[in-house]
C-alpha positions in Angstrom: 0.0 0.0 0.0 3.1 2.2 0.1 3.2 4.7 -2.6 4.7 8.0 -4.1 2.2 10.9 -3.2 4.0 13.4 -5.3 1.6 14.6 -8.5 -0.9 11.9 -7.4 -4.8 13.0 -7.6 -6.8 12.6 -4.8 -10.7 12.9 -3.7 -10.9 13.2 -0.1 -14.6 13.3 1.6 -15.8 14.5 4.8 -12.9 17.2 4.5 -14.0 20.1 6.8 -13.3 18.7 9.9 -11.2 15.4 12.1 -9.5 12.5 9.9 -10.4 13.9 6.6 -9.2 17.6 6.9 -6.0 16.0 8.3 -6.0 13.8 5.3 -6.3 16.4 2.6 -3.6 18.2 4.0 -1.2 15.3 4.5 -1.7 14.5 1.0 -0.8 18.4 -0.1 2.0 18.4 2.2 3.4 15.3 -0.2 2.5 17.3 -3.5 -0.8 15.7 -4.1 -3.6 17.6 -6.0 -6.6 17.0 -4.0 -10.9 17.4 -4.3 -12.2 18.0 -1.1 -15.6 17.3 -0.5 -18.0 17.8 2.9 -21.7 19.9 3.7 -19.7 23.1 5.5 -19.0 25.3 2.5 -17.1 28.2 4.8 -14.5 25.3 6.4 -13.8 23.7 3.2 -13.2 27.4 1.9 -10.7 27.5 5.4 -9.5 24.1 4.3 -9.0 25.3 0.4 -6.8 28.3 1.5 -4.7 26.0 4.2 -3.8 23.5 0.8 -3.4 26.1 -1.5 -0.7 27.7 0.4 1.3 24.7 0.5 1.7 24.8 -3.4 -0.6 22.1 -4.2 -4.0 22.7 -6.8 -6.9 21.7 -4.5 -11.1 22.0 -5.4 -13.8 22.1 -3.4 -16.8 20.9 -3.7 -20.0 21.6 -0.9 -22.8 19.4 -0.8 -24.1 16.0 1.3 -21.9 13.2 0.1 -25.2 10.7 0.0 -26.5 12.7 -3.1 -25.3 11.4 -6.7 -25.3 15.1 -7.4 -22.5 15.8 -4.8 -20.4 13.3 -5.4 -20.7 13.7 -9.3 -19.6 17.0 -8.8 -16.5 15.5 -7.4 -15.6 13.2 -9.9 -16.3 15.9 -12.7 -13.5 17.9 -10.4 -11.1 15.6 -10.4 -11.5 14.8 -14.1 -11.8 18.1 -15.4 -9.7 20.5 -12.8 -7.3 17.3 -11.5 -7.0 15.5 -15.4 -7.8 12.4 -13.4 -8.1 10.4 -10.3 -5.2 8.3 -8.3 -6.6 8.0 -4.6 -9.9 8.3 -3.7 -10.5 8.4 0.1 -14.2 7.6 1.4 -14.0 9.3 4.8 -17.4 10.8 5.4 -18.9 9.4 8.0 -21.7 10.0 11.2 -22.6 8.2 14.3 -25.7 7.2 16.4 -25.8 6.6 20.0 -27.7 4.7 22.1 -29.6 1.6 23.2 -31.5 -0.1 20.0 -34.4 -0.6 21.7 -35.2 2.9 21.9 -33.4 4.4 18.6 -35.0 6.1 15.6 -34.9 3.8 12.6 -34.4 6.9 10.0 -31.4 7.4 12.4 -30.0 3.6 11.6 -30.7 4.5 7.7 -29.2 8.2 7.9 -26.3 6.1 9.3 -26.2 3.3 6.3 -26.7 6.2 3.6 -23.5 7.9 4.7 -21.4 5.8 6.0 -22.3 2.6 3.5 -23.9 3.3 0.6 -22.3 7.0 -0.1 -19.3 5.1 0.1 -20.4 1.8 -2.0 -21.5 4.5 -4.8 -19.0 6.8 -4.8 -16.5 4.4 -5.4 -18.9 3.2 -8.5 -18.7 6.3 -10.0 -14.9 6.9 -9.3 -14.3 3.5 -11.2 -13.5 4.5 -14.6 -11.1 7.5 -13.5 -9.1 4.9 -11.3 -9.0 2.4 -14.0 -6.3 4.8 -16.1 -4.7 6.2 -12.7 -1.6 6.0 -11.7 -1.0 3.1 -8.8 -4.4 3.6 -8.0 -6.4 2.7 -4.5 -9.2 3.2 -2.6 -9.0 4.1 0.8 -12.5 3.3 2.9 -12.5 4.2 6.7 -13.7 2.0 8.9 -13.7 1.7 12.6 -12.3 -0.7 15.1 -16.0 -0.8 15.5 -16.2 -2.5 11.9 -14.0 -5.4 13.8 -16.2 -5.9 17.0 -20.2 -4.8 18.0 -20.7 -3.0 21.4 -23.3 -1.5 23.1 -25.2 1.3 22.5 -23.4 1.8 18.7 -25.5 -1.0 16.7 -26.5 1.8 13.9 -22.6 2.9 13.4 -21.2 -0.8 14.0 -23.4 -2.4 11.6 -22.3 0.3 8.7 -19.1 -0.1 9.6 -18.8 -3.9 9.5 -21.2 -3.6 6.0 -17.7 -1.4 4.7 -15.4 -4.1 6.3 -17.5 -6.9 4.0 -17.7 -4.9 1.0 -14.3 -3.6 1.1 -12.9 -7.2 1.4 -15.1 -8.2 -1.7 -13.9 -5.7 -4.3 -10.4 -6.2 -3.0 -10.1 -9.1 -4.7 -12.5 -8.3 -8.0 -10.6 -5.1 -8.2 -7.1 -6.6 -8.2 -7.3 -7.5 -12.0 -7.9 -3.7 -12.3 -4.7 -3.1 -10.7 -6.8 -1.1 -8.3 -5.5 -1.3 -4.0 -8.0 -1.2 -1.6 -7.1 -0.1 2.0 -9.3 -0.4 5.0 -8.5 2.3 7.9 -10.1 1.3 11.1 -9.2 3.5 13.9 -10.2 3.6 17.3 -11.4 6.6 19.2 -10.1 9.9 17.7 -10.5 13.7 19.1 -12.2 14.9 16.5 -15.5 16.6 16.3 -17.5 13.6 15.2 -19.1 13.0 18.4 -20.4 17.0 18.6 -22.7 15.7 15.4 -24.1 12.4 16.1 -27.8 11.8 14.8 -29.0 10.8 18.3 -27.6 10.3 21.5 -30.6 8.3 23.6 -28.4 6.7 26.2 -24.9 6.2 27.4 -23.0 2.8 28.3 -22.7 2.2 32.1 -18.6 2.5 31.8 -16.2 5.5 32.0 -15.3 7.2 28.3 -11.6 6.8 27.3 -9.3 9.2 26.3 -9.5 9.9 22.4 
């Protein structure tokens, strides 16, 4: 999974904030052109500036990563502004909180659209520009929560083991493509993911570990 950065093309989503802003910028910092792509229009502007004055071409595009429209735009970016695509990075990604017994089923399907099938389709469409990219891969994040189910996460811990399944499926169908796919599954992180969960109903019984 190694590779040369420098002069690669990369889509990075859920880029305004945590993992994925971190992300775009570590891929600037190593010369990559990058298409950032998250719902907060003013931080990706932040975000835009940040890359830009590294040296690096960067694109934004604003919009909710579970519409086709949003994550067209970003594909038309990367072919059009980027002349292709090399790395795409499926980062995007909310949580739920709470016992199932008393959660919100449009919560649990909120939950599948972004952090499943947002990804699912996104790498769809970012097929054909990764066929002709240079030492291409797809980068899904998952969770250590895609590993192993706890209490009180069953919305975010089944979407996340649904990435872990599909990500080891196209791994092998995509290697006649000569196409990588890389699973990230990190544990807790201090990020501001857990200021915008989709519903928060209960609390486990156990102390909260340090991000």
């Amino acid at each position: 999974m190694k590779r040369e950065l420098k002069d690669r093309r990369a889509i990075v989503t859920g880029a305004s904030s945590g993992i994925g802003r971190e992300l775009a910028v570590e891929l600037a910092r190593h010369g990559a052109a990058v298409v950032v792509v998250a719902r907060r229009e003013d931080r990706l502007r932040q975000l835009a500036e940040q890359i830009a004055a590294l040296g690096t071409p960067v694109e934004t595009v604003a919009g909710d990563i579970t519409e086709l429209a949003t994550r067209q735009r970003a594909i038309d970016a990367a072919q059009s502004k980027l002349g292709g695509l090399d790395i795409l990075v499926n980062n995007a990604g909310v949580g739920a909180m709470g016992a199932f017994a008393d959660s919100d089923p449009q919560a649990l399907r909120r939950v599948m659209e972004t952090n499943f099938f947002a990804l699912v389709e996104m790498t769809r469409l970012a097929l054909p520009l990764l066929k002709q990219g240079v030492r291409p891969i797809v980068v899904n994040l998952s969770s250590i929560l895609g590993h192993r189910g706890v209490p009180y996460n069953s919305a975010y811990c089944a979407s996340k083991f649904a990435v872990q399944g599909f990500s080891e499926s196209i791994r092998a169908e995509f290697t006649r493509l000569g196409i990588d796919v890389l699973v990230v599954s990190p544990g807790t992180t201090e990020t501001e993911f857990f200021d915008s969960v989709l519903e928060h109903t209960a609390k486990p019984g156990w102390p909260e570990h340090k991000p």
